[in-house]
C-alpha positions as CSV (number, residue, x, y, z in Angstrom):
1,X,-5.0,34.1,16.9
2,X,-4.3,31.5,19.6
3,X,-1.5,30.0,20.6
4,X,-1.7,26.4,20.8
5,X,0.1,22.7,21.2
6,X,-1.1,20.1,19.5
7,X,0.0,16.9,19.6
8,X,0.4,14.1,16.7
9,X,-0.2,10.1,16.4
10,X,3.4,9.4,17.3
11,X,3.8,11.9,20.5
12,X,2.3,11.1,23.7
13,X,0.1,14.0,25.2
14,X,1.1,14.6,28.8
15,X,-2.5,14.8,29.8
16,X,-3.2,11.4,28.9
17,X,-3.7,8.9,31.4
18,X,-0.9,6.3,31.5
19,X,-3.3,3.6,30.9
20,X,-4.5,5.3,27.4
21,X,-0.6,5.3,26.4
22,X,0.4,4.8,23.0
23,X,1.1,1.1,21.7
24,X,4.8,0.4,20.8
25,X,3.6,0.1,17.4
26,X,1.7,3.2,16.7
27,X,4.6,5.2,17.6
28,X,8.0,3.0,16.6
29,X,8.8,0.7,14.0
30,X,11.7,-1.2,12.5
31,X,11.6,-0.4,8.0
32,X,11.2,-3.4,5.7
33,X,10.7,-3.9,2.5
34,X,9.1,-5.9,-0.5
35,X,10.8,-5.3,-3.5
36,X,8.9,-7.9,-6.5
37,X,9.3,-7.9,-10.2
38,X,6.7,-9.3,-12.4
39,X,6.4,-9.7,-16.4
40,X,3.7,-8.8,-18.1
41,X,2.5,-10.3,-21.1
42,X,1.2,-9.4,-24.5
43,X,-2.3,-10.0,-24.4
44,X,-2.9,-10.2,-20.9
45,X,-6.4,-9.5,-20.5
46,X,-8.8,-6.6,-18.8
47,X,-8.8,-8.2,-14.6
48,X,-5.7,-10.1,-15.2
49,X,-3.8,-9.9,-11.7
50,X,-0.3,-9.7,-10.4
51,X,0.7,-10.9,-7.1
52,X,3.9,-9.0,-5.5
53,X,4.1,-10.6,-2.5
54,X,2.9,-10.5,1.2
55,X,3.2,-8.4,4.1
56,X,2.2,-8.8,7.6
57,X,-1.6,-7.4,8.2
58,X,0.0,-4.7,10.5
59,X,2.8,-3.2,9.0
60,X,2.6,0.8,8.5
61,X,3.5,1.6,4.3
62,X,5.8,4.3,4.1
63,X,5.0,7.1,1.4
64,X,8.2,6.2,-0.6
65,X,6.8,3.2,-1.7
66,X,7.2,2.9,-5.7
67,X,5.8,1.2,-8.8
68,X,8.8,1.1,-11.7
69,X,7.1,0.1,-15.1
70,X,8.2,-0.3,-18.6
71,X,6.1,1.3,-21.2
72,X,3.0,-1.2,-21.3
73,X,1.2,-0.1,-24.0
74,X,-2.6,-0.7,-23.5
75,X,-2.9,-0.8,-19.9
76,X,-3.7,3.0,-19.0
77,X,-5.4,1.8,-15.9
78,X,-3.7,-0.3,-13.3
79,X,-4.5,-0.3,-9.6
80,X,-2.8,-2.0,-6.5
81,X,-4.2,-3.1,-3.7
82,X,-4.5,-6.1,-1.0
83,X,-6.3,-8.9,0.3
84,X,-6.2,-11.0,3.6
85,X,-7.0,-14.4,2.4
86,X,-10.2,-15.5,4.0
87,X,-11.8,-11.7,4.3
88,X,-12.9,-9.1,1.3
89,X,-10.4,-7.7,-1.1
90,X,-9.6,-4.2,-1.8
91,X,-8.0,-4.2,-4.9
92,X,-8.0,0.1,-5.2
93,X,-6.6,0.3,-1.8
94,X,-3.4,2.2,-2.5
95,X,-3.5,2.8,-6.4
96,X,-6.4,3.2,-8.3
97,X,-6.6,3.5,-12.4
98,X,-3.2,4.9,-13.3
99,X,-1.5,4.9,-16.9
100,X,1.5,3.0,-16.8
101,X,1.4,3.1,-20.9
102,X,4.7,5.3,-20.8
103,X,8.0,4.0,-19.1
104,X,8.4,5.5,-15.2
105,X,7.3,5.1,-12.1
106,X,4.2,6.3,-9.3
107,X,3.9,6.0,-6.0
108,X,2.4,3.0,-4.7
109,X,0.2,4.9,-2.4
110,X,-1.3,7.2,-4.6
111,X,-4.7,6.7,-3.4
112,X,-4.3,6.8,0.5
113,X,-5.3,10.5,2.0
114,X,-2.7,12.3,4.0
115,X,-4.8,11.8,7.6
116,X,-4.3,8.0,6.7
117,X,-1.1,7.9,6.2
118,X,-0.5,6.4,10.0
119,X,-2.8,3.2,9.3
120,X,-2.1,-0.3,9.2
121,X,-2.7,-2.3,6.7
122,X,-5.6,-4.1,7.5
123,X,-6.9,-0.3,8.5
124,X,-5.8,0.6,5.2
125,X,-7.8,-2.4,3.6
126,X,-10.9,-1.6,5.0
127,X,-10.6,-4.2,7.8
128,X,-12.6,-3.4,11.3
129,X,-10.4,-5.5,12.8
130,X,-6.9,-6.6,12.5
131,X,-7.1,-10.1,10.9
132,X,-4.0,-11.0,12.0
133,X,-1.5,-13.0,9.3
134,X,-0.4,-11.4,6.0
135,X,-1.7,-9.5,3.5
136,X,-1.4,-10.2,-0.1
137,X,-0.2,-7.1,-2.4
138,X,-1.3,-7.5,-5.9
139,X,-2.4,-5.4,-9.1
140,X,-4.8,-5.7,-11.3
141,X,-4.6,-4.7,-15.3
142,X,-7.8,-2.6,-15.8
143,X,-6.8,-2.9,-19.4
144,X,-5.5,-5.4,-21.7
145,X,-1.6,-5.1,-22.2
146,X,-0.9,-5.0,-26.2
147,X,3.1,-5.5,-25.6
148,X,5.1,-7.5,-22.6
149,X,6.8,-5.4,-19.9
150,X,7.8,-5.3,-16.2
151,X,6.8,-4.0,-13.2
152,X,8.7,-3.4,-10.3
153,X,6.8,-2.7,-6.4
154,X,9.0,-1.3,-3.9
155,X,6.8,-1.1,-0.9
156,X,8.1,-0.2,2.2
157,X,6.8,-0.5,4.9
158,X,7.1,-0.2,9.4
159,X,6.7,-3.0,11.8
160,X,6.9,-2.3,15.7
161,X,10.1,-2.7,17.5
């Protein structure tokens, strides 16, 4: 065995030149949030959509993000994901097919692998590019609801200092 430093996405590695330091907003960031509620219907149809809000095409999501749901009985496949109005939507970007059919809650970012984690948004969305502007959050019911309830986001999320 070897003995070794390795360095992570938010520490500078001394042997870097200064001009290949890290951006301010790779490595620091002030924590927002988007909390949105929205009722679900009886009968809402398989595709039906739910918009929770925006947030800015750069932000970084932080893991403790949250979906709250009532029991909504019927739709044992909802997924969460974003657009960028103008470019392609990725509506499986950070929750893909989960049963909400029992009262809880899952995390919001149940689909985005741990060496991701440290992505943008746009990144996250499947972007080349940052965009620029704001992101739309939204689900989508991959099943029809048979009875009403609520959901509740709670996405957090970074934005550079």
């Amino acid at each position: 065995m070897t003995v070794v430093t390795r360095y992570g996405t938010g520490f500078q590695d001394p042997a870097v030149k200064p001009a290949d330091l890290l951006p301010t907003d790779a490595v620091a960031a002030h924590a927002h949030s988007l909390v949105s509620t929205v009722e679900v219907a009886n009968g809402d149809s398989i595709a039906s959509k739910v918009y929770f809000g925006k947030v800015p095409s750069n932000a970084r999501l932080l893991v403790h993000s949250r979906l709250d749901h009532d029991a909504m009985t019927g739709v044992n496949s909802f997924s969460l994901g974003g657009q960028i109005p103008g470019s392609a939507a990725a509506p499986n970007a950070f929750m893909l097919n989960v049963d909400i059919t029992a009262a809880g809650n899952k995390p919001a970012l149940s689909v985005i692998n741990i060496d991701s984690l440290h992505k943008a948004v746009w990144q996250l969305l499947g972007y080349a590019k940052d965009p620029g502007g704001e992101a739309d959050i939204y689900g989508t019911l991959n099943a029809a609801a048979t009875a009403a309830g609520t959901l509740t986001l709670t996405l957090l999320f970074g934005l550079a200092l």
